[in-house]
N, C-alpha and C positions, 0 to 999 in steps of 0.2 A: 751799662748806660750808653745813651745816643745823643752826641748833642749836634745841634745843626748851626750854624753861621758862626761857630767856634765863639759861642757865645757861652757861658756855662746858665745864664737865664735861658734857655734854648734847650735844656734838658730832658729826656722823657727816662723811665727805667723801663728797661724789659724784663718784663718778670718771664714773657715768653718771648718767641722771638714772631710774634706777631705785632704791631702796635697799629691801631685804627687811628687814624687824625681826622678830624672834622675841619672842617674850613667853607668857609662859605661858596670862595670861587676854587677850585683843585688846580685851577691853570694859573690861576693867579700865587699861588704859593709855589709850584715849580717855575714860575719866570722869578720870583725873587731869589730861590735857590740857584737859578741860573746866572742873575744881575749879582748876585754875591760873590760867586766863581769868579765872573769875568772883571769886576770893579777890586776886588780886593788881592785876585789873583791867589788864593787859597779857595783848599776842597771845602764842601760844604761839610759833609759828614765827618765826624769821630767818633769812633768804636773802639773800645778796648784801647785809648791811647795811638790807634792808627787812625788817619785822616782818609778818606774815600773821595772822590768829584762824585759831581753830579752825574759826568758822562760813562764813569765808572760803573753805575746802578742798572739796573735793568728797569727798563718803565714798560709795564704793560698796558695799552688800552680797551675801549673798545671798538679801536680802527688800527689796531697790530695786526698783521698778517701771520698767518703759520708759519710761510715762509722764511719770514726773517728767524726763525729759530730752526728749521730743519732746511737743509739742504742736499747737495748729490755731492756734495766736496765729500771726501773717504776719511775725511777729517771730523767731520758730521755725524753725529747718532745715524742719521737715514743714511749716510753713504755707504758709512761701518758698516749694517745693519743689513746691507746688499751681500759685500765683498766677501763677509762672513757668514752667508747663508751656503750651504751643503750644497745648494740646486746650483748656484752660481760658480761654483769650482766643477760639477758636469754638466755644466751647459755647452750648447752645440760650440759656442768659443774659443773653449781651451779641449775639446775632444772633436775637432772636425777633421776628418782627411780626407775632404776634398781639397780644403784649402793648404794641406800637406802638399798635395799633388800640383796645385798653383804653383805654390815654392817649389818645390822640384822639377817642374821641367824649366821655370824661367832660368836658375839655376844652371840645371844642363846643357841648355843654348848659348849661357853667359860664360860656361868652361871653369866657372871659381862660386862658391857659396857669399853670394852678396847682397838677396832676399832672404828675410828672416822673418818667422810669424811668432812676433811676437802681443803678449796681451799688457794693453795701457789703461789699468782697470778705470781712473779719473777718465780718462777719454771716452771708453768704452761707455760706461753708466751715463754721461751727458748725451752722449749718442744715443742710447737704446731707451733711456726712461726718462721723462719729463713732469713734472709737479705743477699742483694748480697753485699760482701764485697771487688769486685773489681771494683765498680764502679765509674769512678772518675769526680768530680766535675767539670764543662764545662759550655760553653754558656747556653745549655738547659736546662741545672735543676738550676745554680747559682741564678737566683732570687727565687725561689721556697725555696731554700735552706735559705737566707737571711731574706725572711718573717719569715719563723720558727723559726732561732736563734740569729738574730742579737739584737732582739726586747727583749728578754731577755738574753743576753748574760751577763757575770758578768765580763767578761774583759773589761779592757779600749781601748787596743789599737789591731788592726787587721789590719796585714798584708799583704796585695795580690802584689803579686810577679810572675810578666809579665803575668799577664792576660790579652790580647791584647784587649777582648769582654767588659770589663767592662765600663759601663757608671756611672762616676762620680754622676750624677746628680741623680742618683734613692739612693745613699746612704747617702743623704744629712738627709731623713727622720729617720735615726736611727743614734740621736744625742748623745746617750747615749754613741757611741764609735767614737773614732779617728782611719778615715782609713788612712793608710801608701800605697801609690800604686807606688811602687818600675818598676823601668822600665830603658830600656836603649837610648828611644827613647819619652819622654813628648806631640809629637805631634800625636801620637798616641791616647790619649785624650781628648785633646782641641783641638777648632777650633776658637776661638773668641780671640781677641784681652783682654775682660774684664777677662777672664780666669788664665790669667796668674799669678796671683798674688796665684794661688793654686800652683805654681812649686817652687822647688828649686833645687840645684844641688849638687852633694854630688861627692868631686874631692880631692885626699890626703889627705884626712882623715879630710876632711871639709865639712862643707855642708852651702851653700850660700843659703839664703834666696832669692825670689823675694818679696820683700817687697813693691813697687810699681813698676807697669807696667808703669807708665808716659815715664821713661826713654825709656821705648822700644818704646813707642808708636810714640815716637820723633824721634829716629833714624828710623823706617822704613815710617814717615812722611819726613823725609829728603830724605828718598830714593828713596820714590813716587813723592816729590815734591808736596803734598798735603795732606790736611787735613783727619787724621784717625778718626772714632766713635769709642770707647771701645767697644761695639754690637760687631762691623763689623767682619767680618770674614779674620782671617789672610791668607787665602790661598781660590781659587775655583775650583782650579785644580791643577794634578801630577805635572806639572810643577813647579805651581806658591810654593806649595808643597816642591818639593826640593829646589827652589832658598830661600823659607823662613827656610828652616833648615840647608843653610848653611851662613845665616845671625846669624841663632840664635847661630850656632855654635863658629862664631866669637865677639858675642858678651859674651857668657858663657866663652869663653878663656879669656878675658878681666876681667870677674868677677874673676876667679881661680886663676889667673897671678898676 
């Protein structure tokens, strides 16, 4: 379980460690997790009985830079990822003798060994390669991105905040963190009836669980007049589409109310 503003009304379960929140404004629910932090002076999140901040999470947007997650520090995926390449241990750097020859004559004019060629791999890598650092994270490189730091990441809980592209189901495998995918529209994600139980709604400074989908499954089996499969697919078209999100809408007012 997750509960936010160490409230225990404030609860969601993770059945996975995916959870979708709907909310109307997404910025507006991260400045009260913020205003919460700062006014109360406690973390927002608990997990497993450990408390997390806000500043602790990771928030991804759609004006996050690559940048900020990969760098030339040797501390870094990308830096490592240099220093432990084959070609970089025989590069002209560490196998050159001309620059032998530099050191030893200055060397021999000096009468004592006082020039030393030595290699500063951090120095060197900021020196020789440089990174676009206006590149911002998107459809195209986001799972490229995820293989490389999700898998070791040391945070618990990460972010993403209305990335419309993101598919739920490829983040299931990096279980080591709890994704938060902040949105203002839930159906933008799922499409299945069994899905639902990954949402909840976050309304006055609440956030409602969907703890079981039965209920819903019953009211839009009322409305079909017929029996639903958890499988089945809540919508097959733009239509059927809008008529099911302003069901859901009247049924999410019901929850908040």
């Amino acid at each position: 379980m997750l509960k936010f503003f160490n409230n225990l009304n404030n609860t969601v379960q993770l059945k996975t460690n995916v959870k979708i929140i709907e909310t109307e404004n997404t910025d507006l629910f991260l400045s009260h997790l913020f205003n919460y932090e700062y006014e109360s002076e406690s973390k927002a999140f608990e997990l497993m009985s450990r408390k997390i901040s806000l500043k602790d999470s990771v928030l991804i947007t759609n004006l996050t830079k690559f940048s900020e997650f990969l760098s030339l520090s040797t501390k870094n995926w990308l830096g490592d990822s240099i220093i432990n390449d084959e070609y970089w241990s025989e590069s002209i750097f560490f196998r050159n003798e001309k620059i032998d020859g530099i050191v030893d004559k200055i060397n021999q004019k000096l009468g004592f060994e006082f020039l030393n060629y030595e290699i500063d791999n951090v120095k060197l890598i900021k020196a020789i390669f440089n990174i676009e650092n206006d590149i911002l994270i998107n459809e195209e490189n986001f799972e490229n991105l995820a293989e490389i730091i999700f898998s070791t990441m040391k945070q618990t809980i990460v972010i993403l905040k209305d990335l419309d592209y993101i598919k739920f189901e490829k983040l299931f495998k990096y279980n080591n963190i709890i994704f938060l995918i902040l949105t203002n529209d839930f159906t933008k994600y799922i499409s299945k009836f069994s899905e639902l139980e990954l949402v909840a709604f976050y309304s006055q400074k609440t956030v409602i669980d969907v703890i079981d989908n039965l209920p819903i499954i019953r009211y839009f089996e009322n409305l079909k007049n017929r029996p639903i499969d958890e499988d089945e697919l809540i919508y097959t078209s733009e239509e059927e589409k809008m008529a099911a999100k302003m069901h859901f809408y009247k049924i999410k007012s019901s929850f908040l109310n």
